[in-house]
C-alpha positions in Angstrom: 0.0 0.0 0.0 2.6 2.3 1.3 4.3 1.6 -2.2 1.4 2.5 -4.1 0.5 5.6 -2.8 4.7 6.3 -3.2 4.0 6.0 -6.4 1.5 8.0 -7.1 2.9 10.8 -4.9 6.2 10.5 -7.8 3.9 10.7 -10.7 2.0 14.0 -9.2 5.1 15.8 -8.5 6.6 14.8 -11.5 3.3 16.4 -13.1 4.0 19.8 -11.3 7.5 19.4 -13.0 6.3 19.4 -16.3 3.7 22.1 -15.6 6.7 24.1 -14.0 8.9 23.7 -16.7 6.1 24.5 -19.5 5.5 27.7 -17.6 9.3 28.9 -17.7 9.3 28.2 -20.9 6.2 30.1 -22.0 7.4 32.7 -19.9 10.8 32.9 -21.5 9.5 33.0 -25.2 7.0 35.8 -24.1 9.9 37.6 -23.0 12.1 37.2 -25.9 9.5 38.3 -28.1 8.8 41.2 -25.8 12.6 42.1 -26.4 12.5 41.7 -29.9 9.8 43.9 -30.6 11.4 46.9 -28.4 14.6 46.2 -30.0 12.8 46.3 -33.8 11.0 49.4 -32.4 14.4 51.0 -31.0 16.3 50.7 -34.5 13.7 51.5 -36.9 10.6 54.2 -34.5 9.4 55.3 -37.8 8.2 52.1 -39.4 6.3 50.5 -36.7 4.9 53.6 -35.2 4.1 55.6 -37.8 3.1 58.7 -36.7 0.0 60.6 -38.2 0.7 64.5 -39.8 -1.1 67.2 -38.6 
């Protein structure tokens, strides 16, 4: 019994592993791409915001 529920116990944590990991990863790629649009919109201001003439 006690080997069982030892088991299951493993297989839930390793389930909040995965989850953990996926969300590192999500958050990583959200912040890359963060970065890479206010490094596009550092170099080149005009193209993405283009600014309206009065």
């Amino acid at each position: 019994m006690k080997f069982a529920l030892a088991i299951v116990a493993c297989l839930g944590l390793q389930g909040c592993a995965v989850v953990a990991v996926a969300d590192v990863v999500a958050s990583t790629v959200i912040y890359t791409g963060k970065t890479v649009i206010n490094v596009i919109d550092a170099v080149t201001p005009d193209i993405v915001n283009k600014k309206k003439k009065d």
